[in-house]
Legacy VTK file of the C-alpha trace (Angstrom):
# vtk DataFile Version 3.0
C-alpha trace
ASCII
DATASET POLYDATA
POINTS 560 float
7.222 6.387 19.680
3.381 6.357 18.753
2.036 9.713 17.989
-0.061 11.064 20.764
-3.134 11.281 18.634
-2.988 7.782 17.123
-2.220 6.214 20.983
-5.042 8.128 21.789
-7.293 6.030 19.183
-6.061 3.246 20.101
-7.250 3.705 23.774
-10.461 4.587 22.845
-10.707 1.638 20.420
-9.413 -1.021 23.039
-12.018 0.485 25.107
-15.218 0.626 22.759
-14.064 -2.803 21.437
-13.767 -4.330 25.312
-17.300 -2.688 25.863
-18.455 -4.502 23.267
-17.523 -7.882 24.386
-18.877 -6.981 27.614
-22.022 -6.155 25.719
-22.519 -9.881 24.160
-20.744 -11.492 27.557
-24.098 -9.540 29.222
-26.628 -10.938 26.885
-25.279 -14.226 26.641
-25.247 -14.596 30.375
-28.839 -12.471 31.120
-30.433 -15.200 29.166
-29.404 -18.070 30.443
-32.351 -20.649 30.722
-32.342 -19.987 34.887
-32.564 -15.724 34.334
-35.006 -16.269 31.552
-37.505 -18.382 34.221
-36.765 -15.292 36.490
-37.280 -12.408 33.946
-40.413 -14.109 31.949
-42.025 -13.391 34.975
-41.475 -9.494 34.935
-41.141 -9.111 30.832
-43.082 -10.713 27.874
-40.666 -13.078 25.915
-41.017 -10.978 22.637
-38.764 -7.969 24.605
-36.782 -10.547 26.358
-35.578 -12.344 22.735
-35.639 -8.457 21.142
-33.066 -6.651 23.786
-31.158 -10.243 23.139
-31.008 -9.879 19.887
-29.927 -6.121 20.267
-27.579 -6.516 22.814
-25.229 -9.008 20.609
-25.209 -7.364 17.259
-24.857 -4.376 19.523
-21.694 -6.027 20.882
-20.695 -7.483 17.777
-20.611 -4.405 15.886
-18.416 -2.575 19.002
-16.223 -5.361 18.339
-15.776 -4.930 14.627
-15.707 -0.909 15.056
-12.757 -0.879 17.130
-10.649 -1.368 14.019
-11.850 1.409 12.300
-11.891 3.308 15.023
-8.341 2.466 15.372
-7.701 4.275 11.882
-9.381 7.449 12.684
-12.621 6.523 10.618
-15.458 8.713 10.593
-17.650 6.750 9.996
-16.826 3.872 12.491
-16.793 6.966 14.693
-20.708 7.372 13.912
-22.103 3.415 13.858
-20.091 3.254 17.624
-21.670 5.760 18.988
-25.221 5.168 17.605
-24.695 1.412 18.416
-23.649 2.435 22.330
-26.952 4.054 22.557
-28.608 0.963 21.466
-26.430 -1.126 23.431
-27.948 0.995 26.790
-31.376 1.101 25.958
-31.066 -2.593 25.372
-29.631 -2.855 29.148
-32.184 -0.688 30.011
-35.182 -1.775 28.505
-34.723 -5.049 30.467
-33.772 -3.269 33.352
-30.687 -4.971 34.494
-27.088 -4.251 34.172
-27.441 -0.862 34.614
-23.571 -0.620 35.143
-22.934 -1.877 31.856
-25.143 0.565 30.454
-23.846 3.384 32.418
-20.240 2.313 30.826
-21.617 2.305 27.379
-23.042 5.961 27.871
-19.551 7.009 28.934
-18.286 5.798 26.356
-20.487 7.477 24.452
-19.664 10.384 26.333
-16.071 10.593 25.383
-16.589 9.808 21.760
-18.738 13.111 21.423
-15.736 15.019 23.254
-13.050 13.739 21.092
-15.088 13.915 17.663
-12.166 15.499 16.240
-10.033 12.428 16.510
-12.055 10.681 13.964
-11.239 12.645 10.376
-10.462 9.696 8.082
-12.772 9.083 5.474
-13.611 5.512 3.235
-13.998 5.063 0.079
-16.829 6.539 -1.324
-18.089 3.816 -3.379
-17.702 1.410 -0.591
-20.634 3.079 0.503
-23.010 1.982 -2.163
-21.402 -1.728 -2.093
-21.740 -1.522 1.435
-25.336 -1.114 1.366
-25.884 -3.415 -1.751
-24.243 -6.023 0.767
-26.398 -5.211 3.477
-29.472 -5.776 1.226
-28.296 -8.748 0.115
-27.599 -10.471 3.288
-30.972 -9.180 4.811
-32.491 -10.743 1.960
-30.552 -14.033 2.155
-31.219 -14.033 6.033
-34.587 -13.962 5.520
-34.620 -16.389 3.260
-32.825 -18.888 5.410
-35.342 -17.782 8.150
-38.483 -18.326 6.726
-37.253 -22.046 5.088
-36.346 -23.270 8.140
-39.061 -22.049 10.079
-41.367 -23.900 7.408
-39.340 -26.879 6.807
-38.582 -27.177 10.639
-41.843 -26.131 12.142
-42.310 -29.306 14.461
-39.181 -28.312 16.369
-40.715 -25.559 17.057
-43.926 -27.620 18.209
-46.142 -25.575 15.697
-47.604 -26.070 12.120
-47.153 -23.069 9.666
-48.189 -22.777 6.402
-45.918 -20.887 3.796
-47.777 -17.783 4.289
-47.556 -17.762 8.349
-43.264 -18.931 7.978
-42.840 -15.966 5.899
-44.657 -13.767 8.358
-42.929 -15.572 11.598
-39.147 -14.955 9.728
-40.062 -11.436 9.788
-40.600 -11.362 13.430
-38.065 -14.356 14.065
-35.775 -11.098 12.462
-37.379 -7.985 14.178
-36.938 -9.473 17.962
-40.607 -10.212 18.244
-41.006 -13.844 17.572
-42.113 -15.197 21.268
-40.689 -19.177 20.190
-37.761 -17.011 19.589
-36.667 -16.388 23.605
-36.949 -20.240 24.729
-36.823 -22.852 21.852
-38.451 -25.940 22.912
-35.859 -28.543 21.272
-32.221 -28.686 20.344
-32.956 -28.557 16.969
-34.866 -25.086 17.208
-32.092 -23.736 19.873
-29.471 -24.794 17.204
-31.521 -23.122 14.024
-31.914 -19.566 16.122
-28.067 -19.509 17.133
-27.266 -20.746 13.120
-29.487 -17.482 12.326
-27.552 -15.411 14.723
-24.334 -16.445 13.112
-25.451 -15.280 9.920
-25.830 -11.926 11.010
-23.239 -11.249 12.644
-21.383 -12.574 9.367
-23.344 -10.287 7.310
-22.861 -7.299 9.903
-19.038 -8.007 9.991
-19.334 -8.077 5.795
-20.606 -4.661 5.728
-18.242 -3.246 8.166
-15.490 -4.608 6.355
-16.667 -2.266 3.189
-17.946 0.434 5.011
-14.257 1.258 6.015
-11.843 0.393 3.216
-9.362 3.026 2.490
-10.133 5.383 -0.112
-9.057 4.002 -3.523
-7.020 6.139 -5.970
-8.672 5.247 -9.835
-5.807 5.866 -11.855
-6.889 9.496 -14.011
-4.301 11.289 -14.088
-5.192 15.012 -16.233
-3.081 15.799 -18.705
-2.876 19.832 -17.401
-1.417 17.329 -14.217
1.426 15.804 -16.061
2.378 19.196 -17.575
3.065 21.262 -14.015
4.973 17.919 -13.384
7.501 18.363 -16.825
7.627 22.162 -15.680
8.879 21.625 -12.068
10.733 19.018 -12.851
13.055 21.222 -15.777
13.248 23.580 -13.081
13.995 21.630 -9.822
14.486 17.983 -10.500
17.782 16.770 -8.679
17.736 13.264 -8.479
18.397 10.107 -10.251
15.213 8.981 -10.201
13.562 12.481 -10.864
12.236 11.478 -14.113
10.707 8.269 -13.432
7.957 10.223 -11.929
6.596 10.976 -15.415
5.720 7.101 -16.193
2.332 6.347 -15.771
2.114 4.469 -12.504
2.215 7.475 -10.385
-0.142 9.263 -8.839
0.628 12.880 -8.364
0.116 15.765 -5.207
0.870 19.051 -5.769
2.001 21.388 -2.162
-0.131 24.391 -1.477
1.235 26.584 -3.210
1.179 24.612 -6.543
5.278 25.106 -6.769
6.099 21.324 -5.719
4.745 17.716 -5.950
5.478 14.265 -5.399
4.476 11.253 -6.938
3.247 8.194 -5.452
1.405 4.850 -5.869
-1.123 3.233 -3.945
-0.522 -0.073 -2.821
-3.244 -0.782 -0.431
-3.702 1.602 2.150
-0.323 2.431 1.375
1.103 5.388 -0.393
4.457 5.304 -1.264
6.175 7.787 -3.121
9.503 7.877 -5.040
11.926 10.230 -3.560
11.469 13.398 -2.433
8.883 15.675 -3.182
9.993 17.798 -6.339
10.326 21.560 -6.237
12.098 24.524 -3.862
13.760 23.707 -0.914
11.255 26.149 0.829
8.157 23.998 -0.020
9.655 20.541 0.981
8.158 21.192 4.912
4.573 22.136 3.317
4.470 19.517 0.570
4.996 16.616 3.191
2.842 18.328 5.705
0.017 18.845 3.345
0.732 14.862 2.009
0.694 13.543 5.156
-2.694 15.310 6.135
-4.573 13.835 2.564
-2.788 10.600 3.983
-4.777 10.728 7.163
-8.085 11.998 5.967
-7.820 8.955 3.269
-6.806 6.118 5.846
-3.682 5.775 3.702
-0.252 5.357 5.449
2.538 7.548 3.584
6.073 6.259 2.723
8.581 7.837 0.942
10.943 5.160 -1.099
15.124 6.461 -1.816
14.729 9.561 -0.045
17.626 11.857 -0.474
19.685 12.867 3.155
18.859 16.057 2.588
15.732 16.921 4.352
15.969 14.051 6.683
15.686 17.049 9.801
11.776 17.940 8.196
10.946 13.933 7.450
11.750 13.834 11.521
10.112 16.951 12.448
6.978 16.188 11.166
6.822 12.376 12.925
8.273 10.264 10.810
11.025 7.928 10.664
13.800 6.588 8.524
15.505 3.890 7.785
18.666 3.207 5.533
18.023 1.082 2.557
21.333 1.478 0.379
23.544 3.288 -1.669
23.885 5.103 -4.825
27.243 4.975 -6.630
28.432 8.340 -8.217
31.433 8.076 -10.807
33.292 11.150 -10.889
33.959 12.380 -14.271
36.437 15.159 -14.064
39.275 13.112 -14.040
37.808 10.347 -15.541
40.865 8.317 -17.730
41.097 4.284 -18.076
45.001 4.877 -17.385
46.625 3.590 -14.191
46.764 0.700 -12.023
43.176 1.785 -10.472
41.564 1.416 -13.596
43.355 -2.185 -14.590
40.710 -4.497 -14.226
38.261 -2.257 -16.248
40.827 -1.389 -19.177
41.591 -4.706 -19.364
37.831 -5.812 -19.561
37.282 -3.152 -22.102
40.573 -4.365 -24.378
39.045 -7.542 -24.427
35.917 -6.512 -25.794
37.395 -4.610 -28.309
39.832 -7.287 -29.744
36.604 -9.424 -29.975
34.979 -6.951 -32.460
32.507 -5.264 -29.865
31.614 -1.863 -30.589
29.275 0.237 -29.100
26.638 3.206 -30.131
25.041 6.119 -29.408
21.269 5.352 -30.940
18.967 9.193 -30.859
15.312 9.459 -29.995
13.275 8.453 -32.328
14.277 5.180 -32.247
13.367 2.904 -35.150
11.361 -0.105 -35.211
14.091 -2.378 -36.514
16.270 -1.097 -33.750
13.215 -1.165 -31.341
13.057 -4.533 -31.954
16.500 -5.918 -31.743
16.278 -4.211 -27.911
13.141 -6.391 -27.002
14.818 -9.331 -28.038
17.545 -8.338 -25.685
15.157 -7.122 -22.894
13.226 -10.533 -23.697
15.994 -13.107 -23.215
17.644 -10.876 -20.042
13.714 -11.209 -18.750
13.567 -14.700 -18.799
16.944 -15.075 -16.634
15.849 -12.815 -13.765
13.594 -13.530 -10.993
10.142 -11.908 -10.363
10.530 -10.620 -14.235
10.114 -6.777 -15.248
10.295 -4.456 -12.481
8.439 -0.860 -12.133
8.051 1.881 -10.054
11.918 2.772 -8.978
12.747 1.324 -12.437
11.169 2.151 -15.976
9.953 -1.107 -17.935
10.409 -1.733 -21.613
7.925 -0.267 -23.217
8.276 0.841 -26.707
7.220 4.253 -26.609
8.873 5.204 -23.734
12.223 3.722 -24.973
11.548 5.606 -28.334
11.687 8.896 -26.829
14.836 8.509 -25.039
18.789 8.205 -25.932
20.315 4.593 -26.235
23.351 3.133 -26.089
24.085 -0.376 -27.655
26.713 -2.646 -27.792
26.787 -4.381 -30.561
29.310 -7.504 -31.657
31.350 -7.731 -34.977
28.072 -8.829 -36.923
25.973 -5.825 -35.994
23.841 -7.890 -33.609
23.331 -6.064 -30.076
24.458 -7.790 -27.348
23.850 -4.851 -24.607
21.946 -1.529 -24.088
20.942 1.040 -21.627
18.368 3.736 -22.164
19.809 7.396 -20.976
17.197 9.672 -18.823
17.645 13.185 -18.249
18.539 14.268 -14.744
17.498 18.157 -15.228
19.165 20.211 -12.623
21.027 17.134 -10.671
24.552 17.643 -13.268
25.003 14.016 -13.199
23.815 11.585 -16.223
22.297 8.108 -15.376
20.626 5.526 -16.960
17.801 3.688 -16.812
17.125 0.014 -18.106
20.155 -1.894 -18.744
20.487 -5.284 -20.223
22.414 -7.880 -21.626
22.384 -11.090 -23.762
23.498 -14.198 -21.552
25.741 -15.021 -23.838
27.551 -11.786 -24.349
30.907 -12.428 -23.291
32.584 -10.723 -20.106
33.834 -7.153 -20.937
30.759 -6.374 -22.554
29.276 -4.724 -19.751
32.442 -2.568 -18.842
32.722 -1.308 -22.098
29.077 -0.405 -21.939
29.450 2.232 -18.587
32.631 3.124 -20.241
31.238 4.472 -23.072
28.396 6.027 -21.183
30.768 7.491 -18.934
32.607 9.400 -22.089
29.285 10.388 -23.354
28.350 11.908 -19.936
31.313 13.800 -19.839
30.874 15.188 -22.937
27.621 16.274 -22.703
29.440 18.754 -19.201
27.909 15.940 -16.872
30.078 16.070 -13.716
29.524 12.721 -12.451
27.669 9.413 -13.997
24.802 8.132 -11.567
25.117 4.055 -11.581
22.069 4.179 -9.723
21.089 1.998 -6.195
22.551 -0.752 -4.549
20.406 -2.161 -2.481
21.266 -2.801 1.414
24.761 -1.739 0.641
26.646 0.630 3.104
24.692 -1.513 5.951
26.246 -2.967 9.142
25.181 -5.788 11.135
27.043 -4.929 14.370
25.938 -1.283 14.625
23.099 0.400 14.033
19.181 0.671 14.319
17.911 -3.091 14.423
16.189 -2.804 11.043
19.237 -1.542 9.329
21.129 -4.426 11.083
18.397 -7.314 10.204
18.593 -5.508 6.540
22.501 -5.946 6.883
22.198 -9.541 7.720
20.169 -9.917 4.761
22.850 -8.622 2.068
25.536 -11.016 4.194
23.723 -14.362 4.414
20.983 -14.354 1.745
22.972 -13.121 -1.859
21.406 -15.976 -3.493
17.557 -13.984 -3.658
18.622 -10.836 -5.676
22.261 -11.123 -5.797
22.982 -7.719 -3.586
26.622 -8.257 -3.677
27.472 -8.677 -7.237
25.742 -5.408 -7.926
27.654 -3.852 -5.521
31.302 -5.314 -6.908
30.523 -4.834 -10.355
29.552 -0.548 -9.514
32.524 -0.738 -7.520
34.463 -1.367 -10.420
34.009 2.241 -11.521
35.665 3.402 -7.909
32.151 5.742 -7.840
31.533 7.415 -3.919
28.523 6.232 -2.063
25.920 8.139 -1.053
23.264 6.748 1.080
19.753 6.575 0.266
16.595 6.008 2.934
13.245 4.629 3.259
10.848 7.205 5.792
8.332 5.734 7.218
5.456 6.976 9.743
6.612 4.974 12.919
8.275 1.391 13.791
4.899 -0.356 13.547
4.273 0.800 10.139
7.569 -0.527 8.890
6.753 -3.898 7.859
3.687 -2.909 6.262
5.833 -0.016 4.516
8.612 -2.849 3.381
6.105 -4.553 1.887
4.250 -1.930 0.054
7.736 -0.747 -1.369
8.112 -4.456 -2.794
4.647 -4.958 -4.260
5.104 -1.086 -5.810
9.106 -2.555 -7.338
7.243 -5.686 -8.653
4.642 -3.847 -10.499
1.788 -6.490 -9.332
-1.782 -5.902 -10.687
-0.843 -2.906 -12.425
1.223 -4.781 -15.138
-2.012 -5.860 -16.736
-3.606 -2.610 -16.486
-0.063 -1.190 -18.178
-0.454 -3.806 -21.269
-4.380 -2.991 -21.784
-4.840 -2.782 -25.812
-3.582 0.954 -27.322
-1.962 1.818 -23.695
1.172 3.860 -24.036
3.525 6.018 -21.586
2.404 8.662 -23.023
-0.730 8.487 -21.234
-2.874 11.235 -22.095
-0.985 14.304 -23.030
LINES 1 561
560 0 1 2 3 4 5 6 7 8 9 10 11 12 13 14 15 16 17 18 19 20 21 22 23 24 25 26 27 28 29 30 31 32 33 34 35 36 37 38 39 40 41 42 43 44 45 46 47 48 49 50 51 52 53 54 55 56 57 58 59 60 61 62 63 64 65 66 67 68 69 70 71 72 73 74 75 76 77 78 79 80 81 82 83 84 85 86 87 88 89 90 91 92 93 94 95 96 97 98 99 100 101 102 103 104 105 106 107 108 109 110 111 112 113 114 115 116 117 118 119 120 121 122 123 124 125 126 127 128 129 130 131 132 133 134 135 136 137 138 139 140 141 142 143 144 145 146 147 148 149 150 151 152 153 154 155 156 157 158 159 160 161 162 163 164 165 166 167 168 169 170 171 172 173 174 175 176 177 178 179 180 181 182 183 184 185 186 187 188 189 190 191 192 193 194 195 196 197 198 199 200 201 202 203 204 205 206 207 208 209 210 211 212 213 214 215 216 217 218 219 220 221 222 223 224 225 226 227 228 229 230 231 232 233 234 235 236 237 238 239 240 241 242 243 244 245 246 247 248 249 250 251 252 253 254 255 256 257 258 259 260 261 262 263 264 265 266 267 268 269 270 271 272 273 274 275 276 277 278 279 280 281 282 283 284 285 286 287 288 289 290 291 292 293 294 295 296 297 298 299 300 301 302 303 304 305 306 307 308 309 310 311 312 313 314 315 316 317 318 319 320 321 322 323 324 325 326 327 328 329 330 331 332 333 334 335 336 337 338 339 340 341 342 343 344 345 346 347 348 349 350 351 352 353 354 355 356 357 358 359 360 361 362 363 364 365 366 367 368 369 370 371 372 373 374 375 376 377 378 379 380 381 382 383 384 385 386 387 388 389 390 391 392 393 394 395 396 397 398 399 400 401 402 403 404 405 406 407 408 409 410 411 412 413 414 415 416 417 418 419 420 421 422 423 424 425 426 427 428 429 430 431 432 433 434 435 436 437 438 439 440 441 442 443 444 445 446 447 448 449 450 451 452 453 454 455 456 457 458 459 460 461 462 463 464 465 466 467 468 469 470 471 472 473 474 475 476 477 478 479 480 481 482 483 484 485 486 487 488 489 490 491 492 493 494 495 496 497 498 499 500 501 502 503 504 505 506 507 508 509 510 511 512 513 514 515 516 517 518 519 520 521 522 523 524 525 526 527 528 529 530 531 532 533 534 535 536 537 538 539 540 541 542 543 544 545 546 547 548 549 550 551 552 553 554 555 556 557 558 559
């Protein structure tokens, strides 16, 4: 269901956008060559070619408003109802269609009582470019104006000198050129409507930047990333808790300063990973207060592997969800390779063995020899996977970030790794996962097994109750049951394996006989989704941020 504020802008936009087609249907039809006979009589061509003139870009600009209107803008809010009082003078002033005008002043009217409607701001800078644009097209038009008046004076059945073109494009472009209302040839009638079209072109150009969402630039403070490390050692429960920390988040702190959650701008889309970090009492005000900066930025907020957890509040507060897999949790308490359940593994892991595969634990710092070996690794597993290194959900192999973290390796009977997987701290979750995790293509079968395995030990060790395998996408889905997203998302993992190979994830974590726990997309409402979807994709696949992320002397570090 559509929020009953945002149906309400839509109304209002359908209506100020139908006005303004009205508006130009009025104009174009008041001045056909019959009327003008009729209304040269009782008005002096200059007004009849002026309120014209008015009346379309009048319409036009209706037209083009009704999409920012649509968003909540502010400032579409302010050009509509300034260009509905032009619109009605302009009716007015010629003195017909009064009814028309009398519709554009109620619209007017009902703009000015719903004011509040329209909170959503643009981007600041779009301002200045905005105007720039406007300059530049005025100055182009003109241009184009006075050249063709010049070079095409005799269809215009006049001779003008450089010096009178210039001054006739000026009036040609103020409404007051008399020629203007009834060209006397084709050629002139097709010159005036080229000139129209350019306007309207350049009008539509500076509406279009006028209203673009506001951008985020990227600064994150260091004093930012610091209340971030804090809350997270205090209240970070997930998986994916600490991949909040890498650089290509953005970061909102609640109210109260206790909680944030982190989230990346793709578009007018902001979708953050997970849940919003901190106490359970804050979650209601820290997606409140979100979804708020969401609206007054024209951004659309989406939350990406959202726990089940506080599901009730995501609905509460308007928003819905939508299943998008599962996240496989190994029990370690009784963790022990014996048994028929554990067969295939052992026997996976024996094999490895008798071919001289080892594997070890590697500390933070790690050392450039070793650093390197991995990126030879990460390199060749890179070159075997579609749509190459991933981000967002997923950290990315970066040296500095890999230095700082535990790894473990699997190296053959020569020394040379064949496998790794980074190990990231889960703070208050009492499960250990992984990161990154790669493989030579030519590292024989069991290599992998005996990699988890030995994580798994090490987890256990270290008091970790479970191991974390991390998500498997679209798994836990059904295509006979179910919302129809989650169904069409089923059909997906059933009939198209070949993209991303769902399926063999899923086997391989089954393996491990972890339990499933399932893991959501939320979204603001059902036409938002496929914009969401894809804004969750373009934020996975890293996109134009991959060149900002390899910019000479960048690190994960960032700036603290």
């Amino acid at each position: 269901m559509i929020p009953a504020r945002t149906l309400e802008r839509y109304c209002l936009a359908l209506a100020v956008g139908s006005l303004g087609m009205l508006n130009i249907l009025c104009a174009w039809l008041a001045h056909h060559p019959v009327r003008v006979r009729l209304l040269s009589r009782v008005l002096p061509h200059a007004v009849l070619h002026a309120t014209w003139v008015l009346t379309t870009l009048a319409g036009t600009g209706l037209v083009l408003l009704a999409w920012g209107l649509a968003r909540g803008k502010r400032r579409a809010w302010q050009l509509a109802a300034g260009l509905l009082v032009l619109a009605a003078a302009a009716h007015l002033l010629k003195g017909r269609h009064h009814d028309v005008a009398a519709l554009d002043l109620t619209a007017l009217v009902v703009l000015l009582a719903r004011r509040r409607t329209f909170r959503a701001t643009s981007d600041p800078p779009a301002l200045k470019q905005a105007l720039a644009a406007a300059a530049a097209w005025t100055g182009a038009i003109y241009l184009y104006a006075l050249l063709g008046l010049y070079l095409m004076d005799r269809y215009f059945h006049v001779s003008l000198s450089l010096t009178l073109a210039a001054s006739a494009a000026l009036r040609l472009l103020v409404g007051s050129l008399p020629a203007a209302a009834n060209p006397p040839t084709l050629h002139a009638a097709w010159f005036l409507d080229s000139l129209l079209l350019l306007e309207v072109s350049g009008v539509a150009t500076v509406f279009l930047l006028l209203f673009r969402p506001v951008a985020y630039r990227w600064v994150v403070e260091p004093a930012a990333r610091q209340r971030t490390r804090a809350i997270l050692r205090r209240h970070g429960r997930s998986a994916i808790a600490h991949l909040t920390l890498l650089p290509d988040k953005a970061y909102y702190f609640a109210p109260s300063g206790a909680a944030f959650l982190a989230y990346r701008l793709v578009g007018n889309v902001a979708v953050v990973l997970g849940d919003p970090v901190g106490p359970p009492e804050e979650m209601e005000a820290a997606i409140k207060g979100f979804a708020e900066i969401c609206s007054h930025n024209d951004w659309q907020p989406v939350f990406y592997q959202v726990l089940p957890d506080y599901l009730e509040i995501y609905s509460r507060l308007g928003f819905k969800h939508l299943k998008i897999g599962e996240e496989a949790v190994m029990d370690l308490s009784d963790f022990d390779l014996a048994g028929s359940r554990w067969k295939t593994v052992r026997q996976a892991v024996n094999r490895a063995l008798r071919r001289g595969y080892r594997t070890r634990l590697i500390l933070p710092p790690v050392d450039d020899a070793t650093m390197a070996a991995l990126k030879e690794v990460s390199d060749e597993w890179l070159r075997h996977r579609k749509g190459g290194e991933k981000m967002f959900s997923l950290g990315w192999f970066e040296p500095d970030y890999l230095r700082q973290t535990p790894v473990m390796v699997v190296e053959d009977e020569r020394g040379k790794i064949q496998a790794f997987a980074n190990i990231i701290p889960t703070y208050q979750l009492g499960q250990g996962t992984i990161d990154l995790m790669r493989r030579r293509t030519d590292a024989d079968n069991g290599v992998m097994e005996l990699l988890f395995v030995a994580l798994a030990r090490y987890f256990r060790a270290q008091g970790h109750r479970a191991f974390n395998l991390g998500l498997a996408p679209l798994a836990g889905l059904r295509s006979d049951q179910g919302p129809l997203a989650e169904r069409t998302l089923a059909l997906v993992f059933d009939r198209f394996n070949y993209f991303y190979r769902f399926q063999g994830l899923k086997r391989f974590k089954e393996k491990f006989h972890p339990r499933w726990e399932p893991r959501y997309l939320v979204y603001p409402g059902t036409l938002a989704l496929p914009k969401a979807g894809l804004a969750v994709v373009r934020a996975n696949a890293g996109g134009s941020l991959r060149a900002y992320f390899k910019r000479p002397g960048f690190t994960t570090r960032g700036r603290d």
